[in-house]
C-alpha positions, 0 to 999 in steps of 0.5 A: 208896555207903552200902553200900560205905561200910559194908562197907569199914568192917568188913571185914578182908581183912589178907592182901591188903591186906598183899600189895598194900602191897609190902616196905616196912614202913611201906606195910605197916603202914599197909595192916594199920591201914587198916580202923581209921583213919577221917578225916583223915590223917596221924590221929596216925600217923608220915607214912610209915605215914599213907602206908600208911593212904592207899594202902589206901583207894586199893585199897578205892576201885579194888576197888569200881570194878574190873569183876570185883569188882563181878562178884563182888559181883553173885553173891552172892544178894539178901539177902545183897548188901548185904554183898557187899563185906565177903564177897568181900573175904574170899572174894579173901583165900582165893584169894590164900591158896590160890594165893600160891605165883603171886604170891610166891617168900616162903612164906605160912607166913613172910610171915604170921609177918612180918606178925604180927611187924611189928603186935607191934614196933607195938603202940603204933600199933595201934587197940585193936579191931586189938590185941585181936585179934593174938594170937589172929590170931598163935596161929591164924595166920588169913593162912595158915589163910584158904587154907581155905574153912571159915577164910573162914567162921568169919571171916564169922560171927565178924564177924557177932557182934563187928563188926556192931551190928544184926542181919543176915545175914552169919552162914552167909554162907561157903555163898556162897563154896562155891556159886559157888566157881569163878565167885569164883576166876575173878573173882579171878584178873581182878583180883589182878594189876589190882589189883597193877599199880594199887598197885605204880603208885601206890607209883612215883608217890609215890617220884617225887613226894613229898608235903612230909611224907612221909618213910620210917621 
């Protein structure tokens, strides 16, 4: 429980939770803040987006219990288990990169730039840590750049120095994914599509029963 509780606070999955939010913009927005806004919501977002917040922690919540995630997260080697969730959330991000053109008629290319466009016409509502990082995430393109296995590397040891406060072994970390590559891919196919019906559901669900301050924007 604790090291879940720690993975997801750190991690920094953007694509997938970008994808699974769906096309609407405050879903979307909400599911990019996710990582950042802890406690209560609405947390001083506009509900619709608070909204968006709430849907995220909901796939964390259904990753972490979903057979192939924890298939996933019981590959990785020993020492380095206790951070399994921060790395396949990122490995899972590769392979939804790598194989977008299955689950998308957009191109990668263009619903990155949306993503990195709808964060910039928010910048109010980014956290600080999250707006100090778009432009170089915008410059670099990190959503599209992730279908490259050495682009989920440097994102592991780019956290391991700036997201982590105490020593440990994330860093080098992106050789667990080239070990076991074809074993991860598999488990992601598993529960790409899962995890899809599960927010596309939850998305319905609340169309169909508004909480009282829900609204769009």
């Amino acid at each position: 429980m604790s090291n879940q509780l720690i993975d997801r606070s750190i991690s920094m999955n953007f694509l997938a939770h970008a994808f699974l939010a769906g096309p609407d913009p405050a879903d979307r927005l909400g599911a990019l803040l996710g990582d950042f806004v802890k406690g209560a919501l609405p947390g001083g977002l506009p509900p619709a987006v608070a909204s968006g917040v709430e849907l995220h922690r909901r796939i964390d919540s259904f990753a972490d219990t979903h057979p192939a995630f924890r298939q996933s997260r019981a590959r990785v080697s020993p020492e380095r288990r206790r951070y399994s969730g921060i790395m396949i959330d990122l490995f899972y991000d590769h392979f939804l990169a790598l194989h977008w053109e299955s689950f998308s008629d957009e191109p990668l290319e263009g619903f990155a730039a949306g993503v990195y466009a709808l964060m910039a016409a928010h910048e109010a509502l980014l956290p600080q840590r999250l707006g100090r990082i778009l432009p170089l995430m915008r410059s670099q393109d990190w959503l599209a750049g992730y279908r490259a296995p050495e682009a989920i590397a440097t994102a592991l040891d780019r956290m391991a120095v700036h997201r982590m406060t105490r020593p440990n072994r994330l860093a080098g970390s992106g050789i667990e994914l080239e070990a076991r590559y074809r074993e991860f891919e598999q488990d992601f196919q598993a529960f790409l599509p899962d995890a899809a019906s599960f927010a596309a559901a939850f998305r319905r669900s609340r169309r169909e029963n508004p909480s009282p301050t829900q609204h769009t924007s």
